[in-house]
C-alpha positions in Angstrom: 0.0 0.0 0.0 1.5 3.7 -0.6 0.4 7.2 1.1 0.8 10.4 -0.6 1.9 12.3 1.8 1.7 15.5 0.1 -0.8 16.6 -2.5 -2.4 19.7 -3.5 -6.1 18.0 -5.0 -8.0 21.8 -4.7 -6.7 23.4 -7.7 -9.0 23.3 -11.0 -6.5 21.9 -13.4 -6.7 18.6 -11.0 -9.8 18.9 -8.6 -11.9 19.1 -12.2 -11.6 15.5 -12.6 -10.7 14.4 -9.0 -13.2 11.3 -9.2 -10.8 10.1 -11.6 -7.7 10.9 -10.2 -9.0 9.1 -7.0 -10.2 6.3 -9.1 -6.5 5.5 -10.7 -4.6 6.3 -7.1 -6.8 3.6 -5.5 -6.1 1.4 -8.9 -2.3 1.4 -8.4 -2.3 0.6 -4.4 -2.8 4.4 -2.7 -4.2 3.9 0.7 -4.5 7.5 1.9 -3.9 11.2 0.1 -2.5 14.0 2.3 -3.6 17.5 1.0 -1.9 20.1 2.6 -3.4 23.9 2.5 -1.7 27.1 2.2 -4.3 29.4 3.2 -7.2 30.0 5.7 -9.6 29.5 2.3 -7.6 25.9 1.2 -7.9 24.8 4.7 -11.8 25.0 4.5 -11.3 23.3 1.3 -9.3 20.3 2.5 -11.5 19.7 5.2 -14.7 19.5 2.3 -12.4 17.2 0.7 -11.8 15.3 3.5 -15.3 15.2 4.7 -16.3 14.1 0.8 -13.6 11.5 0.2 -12.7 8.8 2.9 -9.0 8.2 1.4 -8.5 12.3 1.8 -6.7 13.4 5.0 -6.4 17.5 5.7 -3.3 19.4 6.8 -4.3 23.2 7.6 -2.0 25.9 7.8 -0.5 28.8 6.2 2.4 28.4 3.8 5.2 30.9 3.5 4.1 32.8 0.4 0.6 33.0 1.3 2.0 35.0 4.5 1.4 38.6 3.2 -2.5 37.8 2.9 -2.5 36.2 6.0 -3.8 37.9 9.0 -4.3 36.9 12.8 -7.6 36.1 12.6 -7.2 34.3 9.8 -4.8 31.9 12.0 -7.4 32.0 15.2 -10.2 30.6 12.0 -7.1 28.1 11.4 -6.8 27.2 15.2 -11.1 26.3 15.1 -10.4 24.4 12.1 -8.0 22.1 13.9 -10.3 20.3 16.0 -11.6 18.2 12.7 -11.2 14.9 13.2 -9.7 14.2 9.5 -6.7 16.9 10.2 -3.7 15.0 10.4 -1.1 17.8 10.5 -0.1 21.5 10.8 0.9 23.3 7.4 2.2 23.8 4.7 4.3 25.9 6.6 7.8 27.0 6.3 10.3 29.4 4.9 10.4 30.6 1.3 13.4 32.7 0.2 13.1 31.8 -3.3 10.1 33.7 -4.8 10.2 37.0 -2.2 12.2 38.3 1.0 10.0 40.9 1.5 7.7 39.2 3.9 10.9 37.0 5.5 9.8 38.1 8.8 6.4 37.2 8.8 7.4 33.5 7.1 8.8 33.4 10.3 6.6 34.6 12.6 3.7 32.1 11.1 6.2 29.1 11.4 6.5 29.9 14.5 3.1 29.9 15.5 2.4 26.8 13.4 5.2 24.9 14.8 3.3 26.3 18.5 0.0 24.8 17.0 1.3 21.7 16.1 3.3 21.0 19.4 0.3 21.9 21.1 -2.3 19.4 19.4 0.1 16.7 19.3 0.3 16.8 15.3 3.2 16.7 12.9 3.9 20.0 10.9 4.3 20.0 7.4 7.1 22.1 6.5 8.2 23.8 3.2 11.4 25.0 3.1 12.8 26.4 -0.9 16.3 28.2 -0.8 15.6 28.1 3.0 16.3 24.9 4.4 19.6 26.3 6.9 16.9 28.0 8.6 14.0 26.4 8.9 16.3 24.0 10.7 17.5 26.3 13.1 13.9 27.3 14.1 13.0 24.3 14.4 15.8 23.2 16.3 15.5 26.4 18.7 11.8 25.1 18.9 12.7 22.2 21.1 12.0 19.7 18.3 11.7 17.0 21.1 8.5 18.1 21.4 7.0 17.9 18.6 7.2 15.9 15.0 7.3 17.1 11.5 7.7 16.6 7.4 10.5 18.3 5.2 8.6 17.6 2.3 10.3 18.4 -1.3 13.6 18.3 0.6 16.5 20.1 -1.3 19.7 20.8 0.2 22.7 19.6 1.3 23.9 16.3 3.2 24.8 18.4 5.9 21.3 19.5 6.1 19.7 15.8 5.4 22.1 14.8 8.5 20.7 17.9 10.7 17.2 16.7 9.5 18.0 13.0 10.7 19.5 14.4 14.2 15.8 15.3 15.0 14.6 12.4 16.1 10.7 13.1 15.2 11.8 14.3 11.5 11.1 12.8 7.9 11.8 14.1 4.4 10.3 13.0 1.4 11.4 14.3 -2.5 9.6 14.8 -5.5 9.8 13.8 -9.2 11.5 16.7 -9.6 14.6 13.0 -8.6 13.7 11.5 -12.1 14.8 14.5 -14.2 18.2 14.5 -15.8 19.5 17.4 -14.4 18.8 16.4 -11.0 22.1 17.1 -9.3 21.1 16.1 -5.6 21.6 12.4 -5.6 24.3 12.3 -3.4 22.6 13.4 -0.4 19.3 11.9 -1.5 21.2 8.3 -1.7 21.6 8.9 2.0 18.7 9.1 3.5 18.1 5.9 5.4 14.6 3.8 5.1 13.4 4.5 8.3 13.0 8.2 7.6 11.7 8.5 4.3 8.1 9.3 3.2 6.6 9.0 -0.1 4.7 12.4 -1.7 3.8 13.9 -5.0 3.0 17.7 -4.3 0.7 17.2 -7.2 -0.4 19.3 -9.7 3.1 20.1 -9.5 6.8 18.5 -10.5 5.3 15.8 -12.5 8.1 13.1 -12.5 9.2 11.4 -16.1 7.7 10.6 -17.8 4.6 12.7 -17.2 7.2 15.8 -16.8 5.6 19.2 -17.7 2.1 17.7 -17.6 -0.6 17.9 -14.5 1.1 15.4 -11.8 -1.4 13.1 -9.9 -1.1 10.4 -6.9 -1.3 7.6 -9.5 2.1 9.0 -10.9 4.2 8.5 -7.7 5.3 4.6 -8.2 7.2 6.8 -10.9 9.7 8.6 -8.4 9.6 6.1 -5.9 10.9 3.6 -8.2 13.7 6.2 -9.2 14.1 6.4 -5.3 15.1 3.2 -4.8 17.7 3.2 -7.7 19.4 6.3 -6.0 19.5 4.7 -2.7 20.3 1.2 -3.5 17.3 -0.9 -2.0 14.5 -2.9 -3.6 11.4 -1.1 -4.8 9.1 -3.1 -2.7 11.2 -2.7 0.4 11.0 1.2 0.1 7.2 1.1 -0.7 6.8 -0.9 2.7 9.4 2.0 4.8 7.6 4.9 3.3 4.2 3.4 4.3 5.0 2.5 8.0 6.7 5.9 8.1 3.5 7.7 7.1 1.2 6.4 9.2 3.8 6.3 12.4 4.2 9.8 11.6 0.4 10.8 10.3 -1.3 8.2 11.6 -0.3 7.3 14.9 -3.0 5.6 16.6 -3.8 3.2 13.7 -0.1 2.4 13.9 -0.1 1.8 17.2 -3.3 -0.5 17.5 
């Protein structure tokens, strides 16, 4: 069985046709779809999904470049919306230095108050971290990451920064199709990330893996990169399916994993 960890099934040019995009996850062995928000207005949405479709699990929250439209009450609305039984995690959340610094210090200030949120309801934050991942890890590690539990998702970096990742014990990464390009230049580090840390995701409609590149990604495409996966980091295809699904639901799922 596989969980998508991470996918975005509210925009048009993939919730138009969602009955079938559901239809051919369940067809090649997808269990359960996380769909992350990045807005007070997404994490309504989620939770409509969520409440629609029993394989859809909701993560609410604010991501970083959704910050400059986000106000306070907006978060105390997110806060409410936590209570649903079908939200799994805090976020998308994070630090984004890629597309604009000018809101730098209220990407921060939200992170920190989702990472509060999180720690607080006992939930893993999801956390999104482009051209930033140096300091989302020293926030996180300054927020007594004992604490609580969280998801680099899309992780690109270093394997400096994979090893600080790993040093949190409560932490997972996961990586996108973005691994079966040809100028993917991170397989160093990514060949290091051991099995027991490792999540499967899509962050669909987005970084469609090959050979779907440059086309509207789905759920049903992620056997794609996880197969590339285990090329990169030298285990069987099967084996990694079964790590990434007992890491999602130990990390998303923990009282299911635990019964």
């Amino acid at each position: 069985m596989i969980i998508d960890t991470h996918a975005h099934l509210y925009y048009d040019n993939i919730k138009s046709h969602l009955p079938d995009v559901l239809h051919k996850a369940t067809d090649i062995g997808i269990e359960k779809i996380i769909v992350p928000a990045i807005d007070l207005e997404t994490s309504r949405k989620v939770i409509e999904l969520s409440d629609k479709y029993e394989m859809i699990f909701a993560s609410i929250g604010v991501h970083p470049c959704e910050v400059q439209n986000a106000s306070n009450k907006d978060f105390d609305e997110i806060i409410k919306l936590s209570s649903h039984q079908k939200v799994v995690a805090i976020g998308e959340t994070g630090l984004d230095y890629y597309w604009d610094l000018t809101f730098k210090d209220k990407q921060i200030e939200f992170f920190e108050l989702q990472i509060d949120l999180a720690t607080e309801l006992k939930k893993p934050v999801v956390i999104h971290s482009r051209n930033a991942v140096d300091d989302a890890i020293e926030i996180v590690k300054r927020k007594s990451p004992e604490s609580f539990s969280g998801h680099f998702h899309c992780l690109s970096g270093t394997f400096q920064n994979l090893a600080q990742i790993l040093d949190l014990k409560n932490f997972y990464v996961s990586y996108c199709g973005n691994v079966t390009f040809k100028k993917f230049t991170e397989i160093d580090f990514v060949s290091n990330t051991p099995l027991d840390r490792i999540l499967s995701e899509t962050d669909s409609p987005f970084l469609a893996p090959v050979p779907f590149r440059g086309k509207v990604n789905e759920p049903a495409y992620i056997v794609h990169t996880i197969k590339k996966l285990a090329g990169i980091i030298g285990t069987g295809y099967q084996e990694l399916l079964s790590a990434m699904y007992q890491n999602a639901n130990k990390l998303y799922f923990k009282h299911s994993y635990e019964s």
